[in-house]
PyMOL Python script that loads the backbone (N, CA, C, O; Angstrom):
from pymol import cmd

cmd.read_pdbstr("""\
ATOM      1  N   UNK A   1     111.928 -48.091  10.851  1.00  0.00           N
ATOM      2  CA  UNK A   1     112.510 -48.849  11.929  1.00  0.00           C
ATOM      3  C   UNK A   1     111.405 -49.611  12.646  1.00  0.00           C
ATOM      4  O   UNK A   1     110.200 -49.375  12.731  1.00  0.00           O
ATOM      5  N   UNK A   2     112.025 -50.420  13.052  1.00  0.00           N
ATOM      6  CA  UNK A   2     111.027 -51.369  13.818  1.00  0.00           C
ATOM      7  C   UNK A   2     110.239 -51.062  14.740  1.00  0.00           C
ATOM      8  O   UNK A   2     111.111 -50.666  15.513  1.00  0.00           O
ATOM      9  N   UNK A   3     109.123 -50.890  15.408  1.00  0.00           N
ATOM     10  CA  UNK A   3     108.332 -49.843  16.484  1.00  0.00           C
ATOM     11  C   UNK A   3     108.387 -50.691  17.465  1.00  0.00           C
ATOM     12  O   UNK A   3     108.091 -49.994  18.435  1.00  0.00           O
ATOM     13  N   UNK A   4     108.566 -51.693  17.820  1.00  0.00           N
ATOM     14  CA  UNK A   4     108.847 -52.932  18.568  1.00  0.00           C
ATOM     15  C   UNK A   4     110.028 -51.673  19.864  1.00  0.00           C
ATOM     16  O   UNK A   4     109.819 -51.258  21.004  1.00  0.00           O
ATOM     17  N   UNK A   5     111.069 -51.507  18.983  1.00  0.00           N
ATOM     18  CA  UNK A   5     112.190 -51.114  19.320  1.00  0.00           C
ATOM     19  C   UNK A   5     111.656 -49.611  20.318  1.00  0.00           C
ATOM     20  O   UNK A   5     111.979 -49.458  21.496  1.00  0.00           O
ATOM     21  N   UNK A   6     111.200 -49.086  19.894  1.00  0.00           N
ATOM     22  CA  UNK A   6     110.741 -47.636  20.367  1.00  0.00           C
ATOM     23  C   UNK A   6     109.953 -47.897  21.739  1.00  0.00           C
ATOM     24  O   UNK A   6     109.864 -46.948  22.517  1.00  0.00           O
ATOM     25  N   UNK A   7     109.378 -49.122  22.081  1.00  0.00           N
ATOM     26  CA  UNK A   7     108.391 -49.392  22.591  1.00  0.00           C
ATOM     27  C   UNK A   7     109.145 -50.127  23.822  1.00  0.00           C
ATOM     28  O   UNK A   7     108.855 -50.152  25.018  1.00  0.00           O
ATOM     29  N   UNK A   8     109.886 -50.534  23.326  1.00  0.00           N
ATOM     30  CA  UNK A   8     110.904 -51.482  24.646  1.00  0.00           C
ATOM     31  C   UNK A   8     111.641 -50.352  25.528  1.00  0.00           C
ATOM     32  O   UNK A   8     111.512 -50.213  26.744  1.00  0.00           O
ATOM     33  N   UNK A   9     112.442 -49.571  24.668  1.00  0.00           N
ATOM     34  CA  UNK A   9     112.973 -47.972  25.370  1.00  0.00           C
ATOM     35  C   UNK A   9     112.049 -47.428  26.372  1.00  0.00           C
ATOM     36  O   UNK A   9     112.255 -47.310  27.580  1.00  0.00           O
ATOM     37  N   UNK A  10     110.932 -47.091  25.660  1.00  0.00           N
ATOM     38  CA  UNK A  10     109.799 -46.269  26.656  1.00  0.00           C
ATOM     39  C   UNK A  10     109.386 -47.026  27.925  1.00  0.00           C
ATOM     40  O   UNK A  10     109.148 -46.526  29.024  1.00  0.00           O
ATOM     41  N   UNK A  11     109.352 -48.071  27.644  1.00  0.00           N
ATOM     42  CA  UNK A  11     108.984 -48.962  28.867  1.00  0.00           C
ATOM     43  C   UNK A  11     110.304 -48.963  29.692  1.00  0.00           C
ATOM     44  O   UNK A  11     110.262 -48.185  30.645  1.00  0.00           O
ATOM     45  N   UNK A  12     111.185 -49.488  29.585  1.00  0.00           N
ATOM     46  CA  UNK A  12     112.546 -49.377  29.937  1.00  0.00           C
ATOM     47  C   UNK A  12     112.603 -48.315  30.906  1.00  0.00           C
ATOM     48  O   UNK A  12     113.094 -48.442  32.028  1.00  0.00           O
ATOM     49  N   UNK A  13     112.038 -47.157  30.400  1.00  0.00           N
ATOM     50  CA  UNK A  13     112.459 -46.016  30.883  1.00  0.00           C
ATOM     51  C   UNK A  13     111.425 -45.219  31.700  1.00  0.00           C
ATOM     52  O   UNK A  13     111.550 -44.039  32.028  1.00  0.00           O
ATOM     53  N   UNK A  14     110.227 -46.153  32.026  1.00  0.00           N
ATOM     54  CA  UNK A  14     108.753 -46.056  32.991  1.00  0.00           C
ATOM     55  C   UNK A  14     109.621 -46.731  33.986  1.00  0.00           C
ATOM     56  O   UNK A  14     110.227 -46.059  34.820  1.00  0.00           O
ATOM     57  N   UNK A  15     109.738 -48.366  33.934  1.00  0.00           N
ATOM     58  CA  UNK A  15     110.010 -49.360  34.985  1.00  0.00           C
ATOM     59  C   UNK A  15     111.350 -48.774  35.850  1.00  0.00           C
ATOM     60  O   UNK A  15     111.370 -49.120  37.032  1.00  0.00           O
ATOM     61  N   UNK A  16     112.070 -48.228  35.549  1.00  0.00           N
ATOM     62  CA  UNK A  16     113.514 -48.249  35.788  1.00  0.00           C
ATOM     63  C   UNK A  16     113.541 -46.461  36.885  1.00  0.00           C
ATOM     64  O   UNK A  16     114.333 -46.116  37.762  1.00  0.00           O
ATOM     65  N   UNK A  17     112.518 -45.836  36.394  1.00  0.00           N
ATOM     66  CA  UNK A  17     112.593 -44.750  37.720  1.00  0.00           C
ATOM     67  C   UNK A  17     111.234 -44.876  38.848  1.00  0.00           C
ATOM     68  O   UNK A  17     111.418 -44.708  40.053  1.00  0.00           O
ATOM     69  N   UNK A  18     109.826 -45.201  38.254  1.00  0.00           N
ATOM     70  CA  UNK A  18     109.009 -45.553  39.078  1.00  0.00           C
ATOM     71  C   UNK A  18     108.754 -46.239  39.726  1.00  0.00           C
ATOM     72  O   UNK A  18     108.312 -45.747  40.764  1.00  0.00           O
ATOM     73  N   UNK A  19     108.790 -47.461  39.704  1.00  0.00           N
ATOM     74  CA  UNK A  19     108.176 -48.574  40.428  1.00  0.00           C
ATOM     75  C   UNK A  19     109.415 -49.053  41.338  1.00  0.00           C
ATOM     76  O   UNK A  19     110.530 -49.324  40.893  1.00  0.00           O
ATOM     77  N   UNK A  20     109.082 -49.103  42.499  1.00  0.00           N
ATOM     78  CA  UNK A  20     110.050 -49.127  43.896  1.00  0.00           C
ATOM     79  C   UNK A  20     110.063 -50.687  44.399  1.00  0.00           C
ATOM     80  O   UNK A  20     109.697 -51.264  45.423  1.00  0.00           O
ATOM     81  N   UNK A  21     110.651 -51.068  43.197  1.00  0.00           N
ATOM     82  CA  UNK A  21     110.952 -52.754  43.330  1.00  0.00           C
ATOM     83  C   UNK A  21     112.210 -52.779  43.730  1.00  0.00           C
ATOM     84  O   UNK A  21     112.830 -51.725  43.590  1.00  0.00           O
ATOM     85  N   UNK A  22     112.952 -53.989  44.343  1.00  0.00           N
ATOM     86  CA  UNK A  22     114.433 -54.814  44.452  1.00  0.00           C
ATOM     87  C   UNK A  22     115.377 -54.141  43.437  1.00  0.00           C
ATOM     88  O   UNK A  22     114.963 -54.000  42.286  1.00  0.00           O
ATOM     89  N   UNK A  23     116.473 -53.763  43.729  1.00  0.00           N
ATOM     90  CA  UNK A  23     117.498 -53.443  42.594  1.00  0.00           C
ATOM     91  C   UNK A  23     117.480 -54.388  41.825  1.00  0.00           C
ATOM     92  O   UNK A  23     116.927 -54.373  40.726  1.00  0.00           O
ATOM     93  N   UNK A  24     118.180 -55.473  42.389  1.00  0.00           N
ATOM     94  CA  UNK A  24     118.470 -56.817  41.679  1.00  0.00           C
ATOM     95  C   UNK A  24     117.540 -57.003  40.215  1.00  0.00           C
ATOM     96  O   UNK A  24     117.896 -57.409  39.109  1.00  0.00           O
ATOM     97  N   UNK A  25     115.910 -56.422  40.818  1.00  0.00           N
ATOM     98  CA  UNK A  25     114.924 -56.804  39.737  1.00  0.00           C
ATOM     99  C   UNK A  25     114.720 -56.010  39.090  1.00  0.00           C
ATOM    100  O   UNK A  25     113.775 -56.166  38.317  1.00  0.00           O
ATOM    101  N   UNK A  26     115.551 -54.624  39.042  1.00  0.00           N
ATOM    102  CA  UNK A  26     115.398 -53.712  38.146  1.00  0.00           C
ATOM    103  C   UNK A  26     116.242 -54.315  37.055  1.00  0.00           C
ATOM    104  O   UNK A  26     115.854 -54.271  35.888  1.00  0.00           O
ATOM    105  N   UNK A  27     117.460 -54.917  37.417  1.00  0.00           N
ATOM    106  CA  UNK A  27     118.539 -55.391  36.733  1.00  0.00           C
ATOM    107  C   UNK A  27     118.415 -56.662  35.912  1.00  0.00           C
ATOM    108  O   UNK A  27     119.230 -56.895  35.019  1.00  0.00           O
ATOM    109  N   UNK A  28     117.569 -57.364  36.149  1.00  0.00           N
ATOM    110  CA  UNK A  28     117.036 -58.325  35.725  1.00  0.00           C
ATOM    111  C   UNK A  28     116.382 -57.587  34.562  1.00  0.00           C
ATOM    112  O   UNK A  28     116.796 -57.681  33.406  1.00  0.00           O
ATOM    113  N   UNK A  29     115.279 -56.804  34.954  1.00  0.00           N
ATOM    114  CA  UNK A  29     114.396 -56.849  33.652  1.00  0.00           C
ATOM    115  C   UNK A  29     114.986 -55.700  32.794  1.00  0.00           C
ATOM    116  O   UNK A  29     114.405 -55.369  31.760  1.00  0.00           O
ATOM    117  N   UNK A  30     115.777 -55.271  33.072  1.00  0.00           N
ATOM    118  CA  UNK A  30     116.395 -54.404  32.474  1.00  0.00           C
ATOM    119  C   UNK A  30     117.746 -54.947  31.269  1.00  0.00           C
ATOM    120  O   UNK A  30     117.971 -54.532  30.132  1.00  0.00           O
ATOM    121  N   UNK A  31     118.482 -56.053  32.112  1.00  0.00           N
ATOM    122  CA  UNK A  31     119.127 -57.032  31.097  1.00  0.00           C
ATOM    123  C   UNK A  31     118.602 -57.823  29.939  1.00  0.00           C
ATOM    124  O   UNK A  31     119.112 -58.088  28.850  1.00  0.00           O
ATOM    125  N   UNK A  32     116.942 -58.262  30.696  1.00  0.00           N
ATOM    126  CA  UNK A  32     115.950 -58.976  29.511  1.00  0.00           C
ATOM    127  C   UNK A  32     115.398 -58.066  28.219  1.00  0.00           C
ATOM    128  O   UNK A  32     115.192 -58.318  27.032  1.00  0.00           O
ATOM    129  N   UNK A  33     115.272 -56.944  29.016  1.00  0.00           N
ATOM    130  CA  UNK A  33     114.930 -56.239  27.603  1.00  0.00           C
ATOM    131  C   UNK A  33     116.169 -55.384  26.973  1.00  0.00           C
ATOM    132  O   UNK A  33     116.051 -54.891  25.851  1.00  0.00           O
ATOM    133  N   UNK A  34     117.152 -55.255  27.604  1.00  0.00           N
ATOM    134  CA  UNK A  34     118.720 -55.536  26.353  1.00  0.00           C
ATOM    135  C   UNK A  34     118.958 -56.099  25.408  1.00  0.00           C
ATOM    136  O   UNK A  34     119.404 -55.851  24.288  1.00  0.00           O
ATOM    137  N   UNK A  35     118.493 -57.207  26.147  1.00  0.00           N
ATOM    138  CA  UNK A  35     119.083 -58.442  24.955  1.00  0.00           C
ATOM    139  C   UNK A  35     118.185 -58.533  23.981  1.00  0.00           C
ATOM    140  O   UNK A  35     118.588 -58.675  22.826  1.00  0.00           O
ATOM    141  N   UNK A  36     117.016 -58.478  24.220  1.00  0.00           N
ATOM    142  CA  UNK A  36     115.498 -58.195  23.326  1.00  0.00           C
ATOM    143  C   UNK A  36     116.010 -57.370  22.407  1.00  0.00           C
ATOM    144  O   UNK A  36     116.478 -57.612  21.295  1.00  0.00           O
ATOM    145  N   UNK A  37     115.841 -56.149  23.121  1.00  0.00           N
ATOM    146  CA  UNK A  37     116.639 -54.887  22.006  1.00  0.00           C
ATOM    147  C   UNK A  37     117.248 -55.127  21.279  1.00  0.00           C
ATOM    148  O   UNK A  37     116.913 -54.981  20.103  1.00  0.00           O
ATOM    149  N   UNK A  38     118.926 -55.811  21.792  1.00  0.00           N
ATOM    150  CA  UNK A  38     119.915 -55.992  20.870  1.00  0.00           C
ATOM    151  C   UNK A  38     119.597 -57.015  19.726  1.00  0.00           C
ATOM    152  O   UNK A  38     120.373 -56.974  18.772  1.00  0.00           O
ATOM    153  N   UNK A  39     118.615 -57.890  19.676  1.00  0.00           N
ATOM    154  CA  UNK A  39     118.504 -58.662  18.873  1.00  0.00           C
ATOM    155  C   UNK A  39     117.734 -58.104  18.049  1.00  0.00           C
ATOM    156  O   UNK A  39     117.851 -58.330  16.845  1.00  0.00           O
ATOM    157  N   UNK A  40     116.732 -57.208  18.575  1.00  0.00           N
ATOM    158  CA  UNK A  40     115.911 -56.359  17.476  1.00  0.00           C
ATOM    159  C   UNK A  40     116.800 -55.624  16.201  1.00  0.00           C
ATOM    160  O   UNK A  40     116.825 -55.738  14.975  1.00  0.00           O
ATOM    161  N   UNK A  41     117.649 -54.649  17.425  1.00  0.00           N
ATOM    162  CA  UNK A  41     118.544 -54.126  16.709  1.00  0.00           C
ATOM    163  C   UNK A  41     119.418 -54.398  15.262  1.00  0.00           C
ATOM    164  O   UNK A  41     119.522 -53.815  14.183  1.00  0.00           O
ATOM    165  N   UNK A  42     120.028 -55.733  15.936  1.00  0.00           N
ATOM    166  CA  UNK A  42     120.447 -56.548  15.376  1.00  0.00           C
ATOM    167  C   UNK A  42     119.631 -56.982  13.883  1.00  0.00           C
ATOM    168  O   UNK A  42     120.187 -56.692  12.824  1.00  0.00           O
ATOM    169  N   UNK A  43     118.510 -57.572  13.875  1.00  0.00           N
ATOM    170  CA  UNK A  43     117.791 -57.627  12.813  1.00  0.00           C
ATOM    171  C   UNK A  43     117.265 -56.263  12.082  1.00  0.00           C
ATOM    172  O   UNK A  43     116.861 -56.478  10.939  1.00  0.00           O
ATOM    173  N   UNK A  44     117.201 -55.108  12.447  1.00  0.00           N
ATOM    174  CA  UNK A  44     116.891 -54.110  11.581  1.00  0.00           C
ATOM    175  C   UNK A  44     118.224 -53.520  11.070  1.00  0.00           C
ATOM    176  O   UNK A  44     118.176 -52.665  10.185  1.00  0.00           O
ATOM    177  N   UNK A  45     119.413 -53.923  11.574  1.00  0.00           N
ATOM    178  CA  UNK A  45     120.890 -53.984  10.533  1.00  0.00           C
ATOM    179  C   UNK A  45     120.896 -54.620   9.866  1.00  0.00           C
ATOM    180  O   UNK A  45     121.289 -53.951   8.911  1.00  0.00           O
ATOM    181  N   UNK A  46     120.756 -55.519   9.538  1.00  0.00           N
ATOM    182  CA  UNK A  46     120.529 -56.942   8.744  1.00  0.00           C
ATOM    183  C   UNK A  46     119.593 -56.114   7.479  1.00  0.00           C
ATOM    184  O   UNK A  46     120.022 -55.958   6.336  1.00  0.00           O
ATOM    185  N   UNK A  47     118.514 -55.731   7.864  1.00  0.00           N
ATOM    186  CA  UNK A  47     118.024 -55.508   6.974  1.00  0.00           C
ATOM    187  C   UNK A  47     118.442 -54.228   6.230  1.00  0.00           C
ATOM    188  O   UNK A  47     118.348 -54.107   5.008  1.00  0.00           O
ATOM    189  N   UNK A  48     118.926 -53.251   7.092  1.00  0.00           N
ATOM    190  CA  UNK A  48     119.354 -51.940   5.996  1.00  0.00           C
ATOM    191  C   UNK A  48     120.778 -52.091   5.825  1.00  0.00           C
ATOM    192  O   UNK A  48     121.411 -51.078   5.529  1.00  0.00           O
ATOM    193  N   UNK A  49     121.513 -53.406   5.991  1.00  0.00           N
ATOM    194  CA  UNK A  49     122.654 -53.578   5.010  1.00  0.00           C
ATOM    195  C   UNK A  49     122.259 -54.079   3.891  1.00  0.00           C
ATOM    196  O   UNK A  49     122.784 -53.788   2.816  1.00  0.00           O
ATOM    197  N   UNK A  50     121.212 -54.953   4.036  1.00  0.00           N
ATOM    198  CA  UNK A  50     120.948 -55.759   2.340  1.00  0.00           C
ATOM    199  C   UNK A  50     120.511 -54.724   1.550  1.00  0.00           C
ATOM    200  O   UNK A  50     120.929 -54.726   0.392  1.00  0.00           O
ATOM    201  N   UNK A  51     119.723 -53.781   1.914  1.00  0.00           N
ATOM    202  CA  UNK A  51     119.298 -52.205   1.216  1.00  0.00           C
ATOM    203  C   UNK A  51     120.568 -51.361   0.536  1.00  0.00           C
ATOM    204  O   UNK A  51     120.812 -51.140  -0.650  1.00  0.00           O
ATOM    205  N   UNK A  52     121.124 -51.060   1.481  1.00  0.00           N
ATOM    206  CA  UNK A  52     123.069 -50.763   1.037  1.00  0.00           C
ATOM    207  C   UNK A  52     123.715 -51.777  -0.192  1.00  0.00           C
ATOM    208  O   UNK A  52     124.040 -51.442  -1.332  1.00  0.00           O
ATOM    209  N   UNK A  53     123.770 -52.825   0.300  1.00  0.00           N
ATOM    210  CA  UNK A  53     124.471 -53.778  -0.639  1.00  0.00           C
ATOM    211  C   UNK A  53     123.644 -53.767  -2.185  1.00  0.00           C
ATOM    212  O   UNK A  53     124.218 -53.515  -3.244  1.00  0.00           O
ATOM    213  N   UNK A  54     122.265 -54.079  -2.063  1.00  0.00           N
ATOM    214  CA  UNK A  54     121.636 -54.112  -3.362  1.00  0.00           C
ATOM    215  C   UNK A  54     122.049 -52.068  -3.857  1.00  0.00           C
ATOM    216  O   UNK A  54     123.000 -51.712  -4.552  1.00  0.00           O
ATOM    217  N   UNK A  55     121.375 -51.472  -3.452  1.00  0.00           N
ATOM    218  CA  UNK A  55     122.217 -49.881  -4.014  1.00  0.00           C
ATOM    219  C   UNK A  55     123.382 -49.895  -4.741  1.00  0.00           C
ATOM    220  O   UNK A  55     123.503 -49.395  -5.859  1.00  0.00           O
ATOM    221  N   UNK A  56     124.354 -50.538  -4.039  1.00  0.00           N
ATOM    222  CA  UNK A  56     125.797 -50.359  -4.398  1.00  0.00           C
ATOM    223  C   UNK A  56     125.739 -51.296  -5.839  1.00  0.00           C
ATOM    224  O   UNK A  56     126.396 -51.128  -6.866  1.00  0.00           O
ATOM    225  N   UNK A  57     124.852 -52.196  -5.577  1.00  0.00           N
ATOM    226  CA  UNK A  57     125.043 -53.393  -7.466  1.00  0.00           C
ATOM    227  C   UNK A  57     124.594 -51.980  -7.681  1.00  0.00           C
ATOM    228  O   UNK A  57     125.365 -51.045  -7.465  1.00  0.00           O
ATOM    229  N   UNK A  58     123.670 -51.845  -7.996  1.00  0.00           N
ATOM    230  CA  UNK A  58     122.723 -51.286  -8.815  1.00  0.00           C
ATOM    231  C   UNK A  58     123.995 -49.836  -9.206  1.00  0.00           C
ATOM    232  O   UNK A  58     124.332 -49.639 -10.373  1.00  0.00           O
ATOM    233  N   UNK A  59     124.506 -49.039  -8.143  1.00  0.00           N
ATOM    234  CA  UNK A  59     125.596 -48.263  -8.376  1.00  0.00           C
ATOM    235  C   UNK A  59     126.801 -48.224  -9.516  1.00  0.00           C
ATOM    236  O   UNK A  59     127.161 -47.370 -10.326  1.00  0.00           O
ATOM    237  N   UNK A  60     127.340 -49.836  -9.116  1.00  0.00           N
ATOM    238  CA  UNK A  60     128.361 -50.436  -9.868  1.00  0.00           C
ATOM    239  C   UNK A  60     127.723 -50.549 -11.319  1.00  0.00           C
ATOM    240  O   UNK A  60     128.396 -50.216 -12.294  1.00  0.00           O
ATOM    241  N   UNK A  61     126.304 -51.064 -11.472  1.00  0.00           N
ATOM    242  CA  UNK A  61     126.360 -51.653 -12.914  1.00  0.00           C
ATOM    243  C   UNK A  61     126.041 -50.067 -13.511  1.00  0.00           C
ATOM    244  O   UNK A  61     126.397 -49.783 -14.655  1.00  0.00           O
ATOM    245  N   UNK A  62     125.382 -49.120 -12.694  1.00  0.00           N
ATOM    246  CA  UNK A  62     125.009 -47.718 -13.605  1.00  0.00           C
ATOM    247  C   UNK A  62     126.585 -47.444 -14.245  1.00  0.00           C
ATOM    248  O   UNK A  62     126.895 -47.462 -15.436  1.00  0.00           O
ATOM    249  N   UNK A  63     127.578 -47.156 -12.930  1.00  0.00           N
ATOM    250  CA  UNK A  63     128.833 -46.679 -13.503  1.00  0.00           C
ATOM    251  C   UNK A  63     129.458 -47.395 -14.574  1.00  0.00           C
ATOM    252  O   UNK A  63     130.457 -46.812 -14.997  1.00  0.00           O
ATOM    253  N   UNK A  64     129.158 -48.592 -15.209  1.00  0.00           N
ATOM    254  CA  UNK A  64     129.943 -49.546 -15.972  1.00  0.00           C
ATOM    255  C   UNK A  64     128.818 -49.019 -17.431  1.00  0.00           C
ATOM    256  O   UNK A  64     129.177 -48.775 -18.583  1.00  0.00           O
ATOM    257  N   UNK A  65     127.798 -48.985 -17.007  1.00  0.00           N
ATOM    258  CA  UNK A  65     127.205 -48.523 -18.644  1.00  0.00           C
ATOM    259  C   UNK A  65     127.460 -47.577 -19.108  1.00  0.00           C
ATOM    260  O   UNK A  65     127.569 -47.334 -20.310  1.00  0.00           O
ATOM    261  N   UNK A  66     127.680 -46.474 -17.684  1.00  0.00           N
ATOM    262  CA  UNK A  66     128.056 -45.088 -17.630  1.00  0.00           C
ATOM    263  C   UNK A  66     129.991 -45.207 -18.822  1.00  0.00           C
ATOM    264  O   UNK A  66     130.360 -44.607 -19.832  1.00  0.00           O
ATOM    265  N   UNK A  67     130.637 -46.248 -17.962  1.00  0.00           N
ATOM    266  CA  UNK A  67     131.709 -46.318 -18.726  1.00  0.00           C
ATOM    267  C   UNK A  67     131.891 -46.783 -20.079  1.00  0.00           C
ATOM    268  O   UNK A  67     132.881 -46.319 -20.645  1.00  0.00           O
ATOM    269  N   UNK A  68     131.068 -47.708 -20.830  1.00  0.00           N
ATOM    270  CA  UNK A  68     130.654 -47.813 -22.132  1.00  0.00           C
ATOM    271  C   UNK A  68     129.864 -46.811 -23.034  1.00  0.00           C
ATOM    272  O   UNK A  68     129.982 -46.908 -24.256  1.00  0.00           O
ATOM    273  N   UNK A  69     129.137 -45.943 -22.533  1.00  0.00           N
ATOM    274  CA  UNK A  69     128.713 -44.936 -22.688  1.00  0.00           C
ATOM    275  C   UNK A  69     129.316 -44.164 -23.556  1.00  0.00           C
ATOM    276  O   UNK A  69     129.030 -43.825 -24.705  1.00  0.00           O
ATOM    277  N   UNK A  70     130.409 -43.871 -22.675  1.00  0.00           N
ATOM    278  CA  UNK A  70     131.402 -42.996 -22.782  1.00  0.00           C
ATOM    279  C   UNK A  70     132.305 -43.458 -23.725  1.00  0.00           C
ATOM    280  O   UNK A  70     132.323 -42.962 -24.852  1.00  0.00           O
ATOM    281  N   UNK A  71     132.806 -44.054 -23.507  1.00  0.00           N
ATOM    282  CA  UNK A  71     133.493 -45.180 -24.902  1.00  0.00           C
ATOM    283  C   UNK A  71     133.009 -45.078 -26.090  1.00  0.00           C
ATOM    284  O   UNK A  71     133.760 -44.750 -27.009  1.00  0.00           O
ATOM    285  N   UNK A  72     131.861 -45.298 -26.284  1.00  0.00           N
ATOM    286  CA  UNK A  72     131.270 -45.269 -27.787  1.00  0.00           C
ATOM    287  C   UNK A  72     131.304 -43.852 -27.952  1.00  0.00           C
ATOM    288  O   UNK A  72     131.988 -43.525 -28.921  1.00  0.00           O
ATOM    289  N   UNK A  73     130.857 -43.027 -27.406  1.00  0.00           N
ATOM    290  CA  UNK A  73     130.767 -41.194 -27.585  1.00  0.00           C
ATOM    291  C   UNK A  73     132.158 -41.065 -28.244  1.00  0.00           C
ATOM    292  O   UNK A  73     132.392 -40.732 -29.405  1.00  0.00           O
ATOM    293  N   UNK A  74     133.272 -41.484 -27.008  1.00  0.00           N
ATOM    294  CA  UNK A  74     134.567 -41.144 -27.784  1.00  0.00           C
ATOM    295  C   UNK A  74     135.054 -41.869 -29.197  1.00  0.00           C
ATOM    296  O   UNK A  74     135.766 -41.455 -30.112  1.00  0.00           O
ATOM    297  N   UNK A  75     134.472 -42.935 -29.016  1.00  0.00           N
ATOM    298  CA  UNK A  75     135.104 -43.763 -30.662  1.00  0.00           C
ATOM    299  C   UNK A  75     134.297 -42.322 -31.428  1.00  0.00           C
ATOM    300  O   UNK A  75     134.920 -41.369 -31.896  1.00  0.00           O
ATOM    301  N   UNK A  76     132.870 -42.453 -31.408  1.00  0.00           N
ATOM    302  CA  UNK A  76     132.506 -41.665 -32.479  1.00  0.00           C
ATOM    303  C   UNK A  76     132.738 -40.460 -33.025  1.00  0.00           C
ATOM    304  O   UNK A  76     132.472 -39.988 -34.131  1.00  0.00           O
ATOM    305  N   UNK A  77     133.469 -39.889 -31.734  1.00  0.00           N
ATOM    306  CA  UNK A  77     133.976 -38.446 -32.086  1.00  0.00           C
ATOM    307  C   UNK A  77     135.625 -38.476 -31.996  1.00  0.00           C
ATOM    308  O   UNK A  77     136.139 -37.374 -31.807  1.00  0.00           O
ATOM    309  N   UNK A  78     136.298 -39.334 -32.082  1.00  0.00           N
ATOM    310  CA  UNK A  78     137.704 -39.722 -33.017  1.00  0.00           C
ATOM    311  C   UNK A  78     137.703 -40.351 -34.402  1.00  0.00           C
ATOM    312  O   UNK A  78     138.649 -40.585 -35.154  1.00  0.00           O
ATOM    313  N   UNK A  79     136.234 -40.593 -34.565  1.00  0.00           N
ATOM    314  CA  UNK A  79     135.766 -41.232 -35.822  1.00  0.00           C
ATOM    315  C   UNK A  79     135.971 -39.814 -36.981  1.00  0.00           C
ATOM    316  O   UNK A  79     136.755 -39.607 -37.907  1.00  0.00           O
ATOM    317  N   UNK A  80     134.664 -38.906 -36.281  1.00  0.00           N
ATOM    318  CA  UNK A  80     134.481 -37.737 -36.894  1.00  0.00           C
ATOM    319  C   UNK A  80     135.420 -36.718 -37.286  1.00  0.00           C
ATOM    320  O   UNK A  80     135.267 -35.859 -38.154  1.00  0.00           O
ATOM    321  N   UNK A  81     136.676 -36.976 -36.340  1.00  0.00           N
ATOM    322  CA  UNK A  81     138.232 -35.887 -36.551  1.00  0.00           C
ATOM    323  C   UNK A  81     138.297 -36.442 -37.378  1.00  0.00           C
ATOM    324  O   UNK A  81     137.646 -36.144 -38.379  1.00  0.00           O
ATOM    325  N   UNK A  82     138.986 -37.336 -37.343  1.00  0.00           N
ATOM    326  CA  UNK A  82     139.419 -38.230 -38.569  1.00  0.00           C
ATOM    327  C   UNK A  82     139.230 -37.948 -39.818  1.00  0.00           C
ATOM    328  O   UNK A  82     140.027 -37.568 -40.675  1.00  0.00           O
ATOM    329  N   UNK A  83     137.195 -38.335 -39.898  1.00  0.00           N
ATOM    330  CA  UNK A  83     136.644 -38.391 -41.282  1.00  0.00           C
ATOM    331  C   UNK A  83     137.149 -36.420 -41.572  1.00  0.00           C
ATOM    332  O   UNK A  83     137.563 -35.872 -42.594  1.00  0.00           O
ATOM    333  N   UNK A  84     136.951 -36.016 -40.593  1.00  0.00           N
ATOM    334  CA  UNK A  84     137.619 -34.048 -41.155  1.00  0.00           C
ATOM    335  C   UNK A  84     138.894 -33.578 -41.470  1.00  0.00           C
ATOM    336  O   UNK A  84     139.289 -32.691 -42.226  1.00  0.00           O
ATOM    337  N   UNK A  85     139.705 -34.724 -40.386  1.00  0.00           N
ATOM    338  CA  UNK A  85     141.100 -34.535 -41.266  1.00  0.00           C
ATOM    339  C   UNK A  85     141.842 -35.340 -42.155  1.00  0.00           C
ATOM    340  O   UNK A  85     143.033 -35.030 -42.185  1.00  0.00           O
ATOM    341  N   UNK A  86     141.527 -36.248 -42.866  1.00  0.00           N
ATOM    342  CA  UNK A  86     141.269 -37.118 -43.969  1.00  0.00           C
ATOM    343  C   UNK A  86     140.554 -36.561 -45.456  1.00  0.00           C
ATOM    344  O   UNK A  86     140.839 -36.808 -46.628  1.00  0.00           O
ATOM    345  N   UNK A  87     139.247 -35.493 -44.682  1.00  0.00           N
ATOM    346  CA  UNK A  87     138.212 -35.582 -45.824  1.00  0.00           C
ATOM    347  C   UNK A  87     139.134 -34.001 -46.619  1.00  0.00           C
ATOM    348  O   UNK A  87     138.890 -33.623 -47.765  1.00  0.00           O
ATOM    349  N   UNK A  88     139.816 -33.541 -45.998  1.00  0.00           N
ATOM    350  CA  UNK A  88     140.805 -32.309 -46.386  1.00  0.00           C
ATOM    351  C   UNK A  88     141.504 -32.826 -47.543  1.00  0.00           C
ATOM    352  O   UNK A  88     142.352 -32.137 -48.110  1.00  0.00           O
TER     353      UNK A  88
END
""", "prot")
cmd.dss("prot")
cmd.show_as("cartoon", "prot")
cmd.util.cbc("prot")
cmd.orient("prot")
């Protein structure tokens, strides 16, 4: 995760009980680094959906070889009954 993010919290959370400023200006800088946040935020979703999304190809195409796989196994062993109850 972004350390940006960790770093805005902690501060957030110095300014907002110590320092014996104006409400108003607690609220102020407290809205500025919201929106900071949320946009941070915002971009480190961004990035661990594209992480998710590429997984899930990569998911889909395993299960589809996985399903051909399987396919050929079974031809070959309806092949093999066959050639045993035929070769009788």
């Amino acid at each position: 995760m972004n350390p940006e993010i960790h770093t805005i919290v902690e501060d957030m959370k110095k300014r907002s009980k110590k320092e014996p400023i104006a409400e108003s200006d607690i609220h102020t800088y407290q809205l500025a680094q919201m929106a900071h946040l949320l946009s941070l935020l915002a971009e480190e979703t961004e990035t661990q959906s594209q992480k998710v999304i590429d997984y899930s190809k990569k998911i889909v195409i395993f299960t589809k070889v996985l399903l051909w796989f399987t396919g050929v196994l079974v031809f070959i062993g309806l092949v093999q009954i066959f050639m045993m109850i035929f070769k009788s």
